[in-house]
TIRO-2110 file (N, C-alpha, C; in Angstrom, 1 decimal):
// TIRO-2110
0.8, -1.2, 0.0, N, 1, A
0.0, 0.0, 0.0, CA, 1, A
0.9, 1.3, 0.0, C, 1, A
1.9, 1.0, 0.8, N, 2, A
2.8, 2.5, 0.6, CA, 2, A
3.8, 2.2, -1.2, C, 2, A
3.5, 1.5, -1.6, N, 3, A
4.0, 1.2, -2.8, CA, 3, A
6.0, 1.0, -2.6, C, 3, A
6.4, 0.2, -1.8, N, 4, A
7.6, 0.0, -1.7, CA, 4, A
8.3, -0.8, -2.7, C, 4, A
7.4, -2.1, -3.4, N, 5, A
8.2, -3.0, -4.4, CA, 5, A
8.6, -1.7, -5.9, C, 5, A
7.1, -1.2, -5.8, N, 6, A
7.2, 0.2, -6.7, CA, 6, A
8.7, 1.1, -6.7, C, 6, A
8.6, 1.7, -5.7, N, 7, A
9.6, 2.5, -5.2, CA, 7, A
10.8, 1.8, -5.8, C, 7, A
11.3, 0.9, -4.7, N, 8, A
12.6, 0.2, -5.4, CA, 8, A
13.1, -0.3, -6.6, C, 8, A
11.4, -0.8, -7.7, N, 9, A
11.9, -0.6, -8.9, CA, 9, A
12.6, 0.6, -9.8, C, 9, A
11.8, 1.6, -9.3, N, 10, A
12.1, 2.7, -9.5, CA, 10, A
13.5, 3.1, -9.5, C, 10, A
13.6, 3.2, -8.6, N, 11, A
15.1, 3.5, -8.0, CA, 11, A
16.2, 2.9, -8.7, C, 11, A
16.1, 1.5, -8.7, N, 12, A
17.0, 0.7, -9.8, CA, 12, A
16.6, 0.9, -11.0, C, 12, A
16.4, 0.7, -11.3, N, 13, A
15.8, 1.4, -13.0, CA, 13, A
16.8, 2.9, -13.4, C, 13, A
16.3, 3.6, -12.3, N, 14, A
17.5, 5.0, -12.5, CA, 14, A
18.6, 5.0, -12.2, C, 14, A
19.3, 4.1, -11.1, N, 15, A
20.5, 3.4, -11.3, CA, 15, A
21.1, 2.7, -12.5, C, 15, A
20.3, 1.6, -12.7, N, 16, A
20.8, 1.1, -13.9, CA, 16, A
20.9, 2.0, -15.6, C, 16, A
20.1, 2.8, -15.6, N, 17, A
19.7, 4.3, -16.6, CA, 17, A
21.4, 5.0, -16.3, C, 17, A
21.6, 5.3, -15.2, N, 18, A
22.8, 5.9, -14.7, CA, 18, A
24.1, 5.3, -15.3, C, 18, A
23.9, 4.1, -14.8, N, 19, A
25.5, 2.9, -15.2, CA, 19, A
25.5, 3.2, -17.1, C, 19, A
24.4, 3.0, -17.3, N, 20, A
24.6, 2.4, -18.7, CA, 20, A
25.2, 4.2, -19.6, C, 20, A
24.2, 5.0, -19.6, N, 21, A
24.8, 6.8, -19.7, CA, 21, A
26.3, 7.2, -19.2, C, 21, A
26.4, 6.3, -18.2, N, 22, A
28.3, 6.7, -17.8, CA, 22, A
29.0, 5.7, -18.6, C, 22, A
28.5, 4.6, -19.0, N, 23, A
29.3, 3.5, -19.7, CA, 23, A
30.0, 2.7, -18.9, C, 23, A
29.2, 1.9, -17.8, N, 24, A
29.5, 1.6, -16.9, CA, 24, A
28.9, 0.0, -17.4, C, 24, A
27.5, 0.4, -17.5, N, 25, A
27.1, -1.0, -17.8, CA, 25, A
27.1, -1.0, -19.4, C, 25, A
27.0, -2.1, -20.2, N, 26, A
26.7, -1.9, -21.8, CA, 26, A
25.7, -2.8, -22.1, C, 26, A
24.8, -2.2, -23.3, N, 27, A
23.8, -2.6, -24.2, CA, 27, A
24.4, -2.5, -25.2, C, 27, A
24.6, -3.7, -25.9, N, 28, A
25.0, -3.9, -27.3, CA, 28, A
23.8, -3.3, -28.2, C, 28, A
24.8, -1.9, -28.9, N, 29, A
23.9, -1.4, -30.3, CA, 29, A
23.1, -0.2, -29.5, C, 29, A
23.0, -0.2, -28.0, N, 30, A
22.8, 1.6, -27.5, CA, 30, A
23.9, 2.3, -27.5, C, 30, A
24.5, 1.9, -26.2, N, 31, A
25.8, 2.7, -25.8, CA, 31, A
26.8, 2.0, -26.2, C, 31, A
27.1, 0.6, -26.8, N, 32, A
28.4, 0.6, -27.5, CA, 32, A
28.0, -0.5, -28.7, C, 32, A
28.8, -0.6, -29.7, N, 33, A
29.0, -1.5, -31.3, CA, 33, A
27.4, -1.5, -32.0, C, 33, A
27.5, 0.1, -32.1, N, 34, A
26.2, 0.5, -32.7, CA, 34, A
26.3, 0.1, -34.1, C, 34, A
25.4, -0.2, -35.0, N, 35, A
25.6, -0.4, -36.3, CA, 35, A
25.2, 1.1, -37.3, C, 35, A
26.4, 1.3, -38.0, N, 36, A
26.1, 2.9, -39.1, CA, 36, A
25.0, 2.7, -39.7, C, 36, A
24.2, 1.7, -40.5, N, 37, A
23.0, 1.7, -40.7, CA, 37, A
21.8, 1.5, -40.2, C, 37, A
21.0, 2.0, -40.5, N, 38, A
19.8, 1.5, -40.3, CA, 38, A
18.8, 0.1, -41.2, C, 38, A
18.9, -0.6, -40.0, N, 39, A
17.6, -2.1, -40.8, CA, 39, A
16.7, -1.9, -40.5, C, 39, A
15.9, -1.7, -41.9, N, 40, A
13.9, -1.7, -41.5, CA, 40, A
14.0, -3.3, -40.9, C, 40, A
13.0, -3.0, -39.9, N, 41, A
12.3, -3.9, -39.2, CA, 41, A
11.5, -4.2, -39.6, C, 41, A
10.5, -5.6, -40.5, N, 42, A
9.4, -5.8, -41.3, CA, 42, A
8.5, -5.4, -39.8, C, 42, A
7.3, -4.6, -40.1, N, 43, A
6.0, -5.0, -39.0, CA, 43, A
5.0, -6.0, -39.2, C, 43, A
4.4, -6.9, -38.1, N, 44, A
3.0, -7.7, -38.5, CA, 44, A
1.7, -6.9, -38.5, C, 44, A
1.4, -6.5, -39.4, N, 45, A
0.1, -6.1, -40.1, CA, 45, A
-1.0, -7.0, -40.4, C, 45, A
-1.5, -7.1, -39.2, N, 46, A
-2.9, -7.7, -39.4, CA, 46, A
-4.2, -7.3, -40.2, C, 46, A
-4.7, -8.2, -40.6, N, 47, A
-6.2, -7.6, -41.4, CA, 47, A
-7.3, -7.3, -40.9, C, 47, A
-7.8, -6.6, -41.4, N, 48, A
-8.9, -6.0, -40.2, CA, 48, A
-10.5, -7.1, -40.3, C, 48, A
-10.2, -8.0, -40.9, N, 49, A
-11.0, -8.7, -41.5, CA, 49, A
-10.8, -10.3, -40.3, C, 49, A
-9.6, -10.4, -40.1, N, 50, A
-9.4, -11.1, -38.7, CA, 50, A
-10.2, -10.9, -37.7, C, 50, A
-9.6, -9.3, -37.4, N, 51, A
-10.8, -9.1, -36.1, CA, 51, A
-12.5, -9.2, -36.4, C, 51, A
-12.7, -9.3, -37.5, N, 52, A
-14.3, -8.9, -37.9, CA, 52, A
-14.1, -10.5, -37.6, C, 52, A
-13.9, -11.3, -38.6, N, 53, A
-13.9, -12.9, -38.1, CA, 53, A
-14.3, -13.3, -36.7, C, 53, A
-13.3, -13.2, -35.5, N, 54, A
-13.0, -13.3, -34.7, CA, 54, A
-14.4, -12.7, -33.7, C, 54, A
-14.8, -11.4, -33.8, N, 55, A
-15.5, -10.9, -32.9, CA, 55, A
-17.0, -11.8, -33.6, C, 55, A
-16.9, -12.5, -35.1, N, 56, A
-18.4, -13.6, -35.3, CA, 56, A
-18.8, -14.4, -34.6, C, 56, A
-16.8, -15.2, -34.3, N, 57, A
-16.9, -16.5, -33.6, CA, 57, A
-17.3, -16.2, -32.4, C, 57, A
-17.0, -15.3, -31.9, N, 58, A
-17.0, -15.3, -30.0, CA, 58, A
-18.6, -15.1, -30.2, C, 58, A
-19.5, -13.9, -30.9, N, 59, A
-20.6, -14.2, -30.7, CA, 59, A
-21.0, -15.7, -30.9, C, 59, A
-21.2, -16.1, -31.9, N, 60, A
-21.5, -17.6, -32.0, CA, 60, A
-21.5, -18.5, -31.1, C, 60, A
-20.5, -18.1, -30.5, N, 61, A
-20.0, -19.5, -29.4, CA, 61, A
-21.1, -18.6, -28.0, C, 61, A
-21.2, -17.4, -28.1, N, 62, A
-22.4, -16.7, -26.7, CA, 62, A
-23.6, -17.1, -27.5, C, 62, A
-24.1, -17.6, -28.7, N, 63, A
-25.3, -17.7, -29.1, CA, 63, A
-25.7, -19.6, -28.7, C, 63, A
-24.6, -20.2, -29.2, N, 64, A
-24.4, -21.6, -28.9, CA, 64, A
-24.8, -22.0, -27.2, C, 64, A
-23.8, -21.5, -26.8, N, 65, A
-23.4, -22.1, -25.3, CA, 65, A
-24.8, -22.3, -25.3, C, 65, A
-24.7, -23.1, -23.9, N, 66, A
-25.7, -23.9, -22.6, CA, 66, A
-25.3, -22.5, -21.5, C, 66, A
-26.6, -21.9, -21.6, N, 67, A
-27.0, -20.6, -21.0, CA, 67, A
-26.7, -21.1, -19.3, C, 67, A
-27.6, -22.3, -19.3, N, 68, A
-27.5, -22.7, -17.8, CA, 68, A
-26.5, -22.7, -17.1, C, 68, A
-25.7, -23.6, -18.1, N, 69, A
-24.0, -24.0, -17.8, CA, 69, A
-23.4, -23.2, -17.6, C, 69, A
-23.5, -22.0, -18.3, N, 70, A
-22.9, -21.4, -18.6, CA, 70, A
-22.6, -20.1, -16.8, C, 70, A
-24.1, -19.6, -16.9, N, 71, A
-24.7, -19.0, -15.2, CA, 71, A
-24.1, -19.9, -14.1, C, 71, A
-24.5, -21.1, -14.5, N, 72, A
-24.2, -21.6, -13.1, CA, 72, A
-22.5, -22.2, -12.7, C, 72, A
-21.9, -22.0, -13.8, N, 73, A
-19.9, -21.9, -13.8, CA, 73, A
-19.8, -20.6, -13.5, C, 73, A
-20.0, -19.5, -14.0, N, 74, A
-20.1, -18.3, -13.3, CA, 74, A
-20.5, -18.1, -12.3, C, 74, A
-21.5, -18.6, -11.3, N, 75, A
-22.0, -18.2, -10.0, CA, 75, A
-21.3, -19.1, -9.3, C, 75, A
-20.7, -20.4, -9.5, N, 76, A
-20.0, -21.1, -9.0, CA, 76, A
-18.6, -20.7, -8.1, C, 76, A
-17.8, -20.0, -9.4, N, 77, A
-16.7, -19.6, -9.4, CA, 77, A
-16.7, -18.0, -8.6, C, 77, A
-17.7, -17.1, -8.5, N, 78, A
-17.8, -16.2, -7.8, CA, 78, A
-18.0, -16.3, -6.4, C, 78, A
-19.0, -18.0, -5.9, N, 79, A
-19.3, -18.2, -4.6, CA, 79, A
-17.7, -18.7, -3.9, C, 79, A
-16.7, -19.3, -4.5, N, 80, A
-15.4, -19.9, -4.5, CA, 80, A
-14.7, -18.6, -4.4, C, 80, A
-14.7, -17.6, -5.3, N, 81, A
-13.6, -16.5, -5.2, CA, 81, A
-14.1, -15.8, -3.6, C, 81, A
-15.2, -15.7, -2.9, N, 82, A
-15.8, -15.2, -1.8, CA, 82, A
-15.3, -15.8, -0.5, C, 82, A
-14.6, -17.6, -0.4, N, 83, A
-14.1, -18.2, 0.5, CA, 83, A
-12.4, -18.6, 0.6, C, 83, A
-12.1, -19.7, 0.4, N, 84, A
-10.6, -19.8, 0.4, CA, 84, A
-10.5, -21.2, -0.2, C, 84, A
-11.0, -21.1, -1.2, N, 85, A
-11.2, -22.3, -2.3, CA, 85, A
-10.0, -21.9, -3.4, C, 85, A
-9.4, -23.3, -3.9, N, 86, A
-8.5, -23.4, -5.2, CA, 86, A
-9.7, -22.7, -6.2, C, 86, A
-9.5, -21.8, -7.1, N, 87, A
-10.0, -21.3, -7.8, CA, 87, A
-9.7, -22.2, -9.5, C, 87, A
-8.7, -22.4, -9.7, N, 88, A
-8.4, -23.1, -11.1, CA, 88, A
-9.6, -24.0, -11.5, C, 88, A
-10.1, -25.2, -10.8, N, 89, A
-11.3, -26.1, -11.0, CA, 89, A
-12.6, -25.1, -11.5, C, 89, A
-13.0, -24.2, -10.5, N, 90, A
-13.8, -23.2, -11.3, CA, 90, A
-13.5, -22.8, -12.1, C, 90, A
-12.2, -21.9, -12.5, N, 91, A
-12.2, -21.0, -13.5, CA, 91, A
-12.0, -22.5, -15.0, C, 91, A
-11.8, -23.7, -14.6, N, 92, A
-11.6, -24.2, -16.0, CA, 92, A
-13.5, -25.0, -16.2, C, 92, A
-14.0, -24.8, -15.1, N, 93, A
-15.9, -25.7, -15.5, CA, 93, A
-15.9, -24.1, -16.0, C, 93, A
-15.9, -23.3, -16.0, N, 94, A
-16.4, -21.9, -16.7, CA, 94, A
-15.9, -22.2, -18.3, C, 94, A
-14.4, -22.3, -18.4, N, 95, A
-13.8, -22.2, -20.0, CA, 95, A
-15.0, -23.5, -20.6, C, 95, A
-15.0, -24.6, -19.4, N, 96, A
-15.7, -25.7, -20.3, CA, 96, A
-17.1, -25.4, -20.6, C, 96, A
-18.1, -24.4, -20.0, N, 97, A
-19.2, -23.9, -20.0, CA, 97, A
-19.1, -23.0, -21.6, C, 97, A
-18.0, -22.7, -21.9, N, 98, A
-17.8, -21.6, -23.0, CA, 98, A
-17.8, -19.9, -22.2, C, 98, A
-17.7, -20.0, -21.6, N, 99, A
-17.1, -18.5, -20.3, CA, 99, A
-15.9, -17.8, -21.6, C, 99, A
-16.2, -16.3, -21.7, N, 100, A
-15.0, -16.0, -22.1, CA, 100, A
-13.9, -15.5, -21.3, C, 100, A
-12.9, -15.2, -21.0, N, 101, A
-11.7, -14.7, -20.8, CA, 101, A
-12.2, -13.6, -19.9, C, 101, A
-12.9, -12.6, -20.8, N, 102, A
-13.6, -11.7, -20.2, CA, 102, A
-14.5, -11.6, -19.0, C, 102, A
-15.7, -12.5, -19.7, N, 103, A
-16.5, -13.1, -18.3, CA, 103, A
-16.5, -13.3, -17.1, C, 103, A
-14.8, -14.1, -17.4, N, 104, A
-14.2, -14.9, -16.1, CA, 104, A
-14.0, -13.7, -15.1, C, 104, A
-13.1, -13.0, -15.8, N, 105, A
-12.2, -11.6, -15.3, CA, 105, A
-13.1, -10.9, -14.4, C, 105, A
-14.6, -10.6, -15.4, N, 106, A
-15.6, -9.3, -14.8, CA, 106, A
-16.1, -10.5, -13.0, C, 106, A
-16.1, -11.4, -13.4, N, 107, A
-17.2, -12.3, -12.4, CA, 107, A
-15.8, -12.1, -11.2, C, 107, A
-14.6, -12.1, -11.4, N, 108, A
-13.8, -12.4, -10.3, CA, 108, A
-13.1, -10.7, -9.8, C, 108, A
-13.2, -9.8, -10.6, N, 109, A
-13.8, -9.0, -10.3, CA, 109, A
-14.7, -8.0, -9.2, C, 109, A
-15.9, -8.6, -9.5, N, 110, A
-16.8, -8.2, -9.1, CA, 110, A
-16.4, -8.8, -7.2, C, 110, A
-15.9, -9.8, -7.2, N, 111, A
-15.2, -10.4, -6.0, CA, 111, A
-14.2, -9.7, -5.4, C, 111, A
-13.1, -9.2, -6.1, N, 112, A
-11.6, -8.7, -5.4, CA, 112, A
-11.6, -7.4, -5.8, C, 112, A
-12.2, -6.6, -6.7, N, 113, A
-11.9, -5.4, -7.4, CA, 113, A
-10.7, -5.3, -8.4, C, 113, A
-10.2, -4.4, -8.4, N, 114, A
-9.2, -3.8, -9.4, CA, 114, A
-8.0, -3.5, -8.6, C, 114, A
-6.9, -3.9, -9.0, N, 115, A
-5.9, -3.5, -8.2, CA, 115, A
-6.0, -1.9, -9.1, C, 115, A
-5.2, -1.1, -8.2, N, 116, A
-4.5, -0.1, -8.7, CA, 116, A
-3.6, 0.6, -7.8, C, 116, A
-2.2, 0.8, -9.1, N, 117, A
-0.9, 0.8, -8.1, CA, 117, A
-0.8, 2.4, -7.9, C, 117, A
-0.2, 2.3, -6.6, N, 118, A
-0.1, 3.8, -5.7, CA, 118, A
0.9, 4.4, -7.0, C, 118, A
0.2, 5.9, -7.1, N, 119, A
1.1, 7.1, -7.7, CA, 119, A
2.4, 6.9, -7.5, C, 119, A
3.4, 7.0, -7.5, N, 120, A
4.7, 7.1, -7.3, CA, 120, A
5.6, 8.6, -7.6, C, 120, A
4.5, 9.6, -8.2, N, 121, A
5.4, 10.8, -8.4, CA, 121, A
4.2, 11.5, -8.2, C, 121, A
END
């Protein structure tokens, strides 16, 4: 809560930022045996036609599922995130209910909240 693992990353990070600007520590191709040219890097360019694919299937598979199955791996795994139960057995009867990724997340969620890490500056 006082954000200390935070802090000391920090800290080392600008140490090590420090070593490597004095030439103390080396990154090959920053601070030393840079190469005079430049190589393009190919990029992976996906089609936007994947995603259209992709967001059919997931509907399909929420049109498909066993609605029941589906509620009752969800309410399962939320009554389990509430005690001091192995969680993995639920979260995998949810994948097998057809649960997405997401589902799982909001349902467990709705149980622990949202971390969020202390400010640091």
């Amino acid at each position: 809560e006082l954000g200390y693992p935070q802090r000391e990353i920090m800290d080392h990070a600008y140490w090590y930022q420090q070593a490597v600007e004095r030439g103390e520590k080396t990154i090959v191709g920053v601070n030393k045996y840079r190469m005079e040219e430049e190589i393009p890097i190919p990029l992976l360019k996906i089609d936007d036609e994947v995603e259209k694919k992709q967001i059919a299937r997931t509907q399909e598979v929420r049109r498909m599922r066993d609605k029941k199955a589906w509620e009752n791996a969800l309410r399962e795994l939320k009554k389990a995130a509430t005690g001091k139960e192995n969680l993995i057995p639920y979260i995998y009867q949810a994948v097998k209910a057809y649960a997405t990724i997401g589902e799982i997340v909001d349902t467990l969620k709705e149980v622990f909240g949202e971390y969020k890490e202390p400010a640091m500056f």
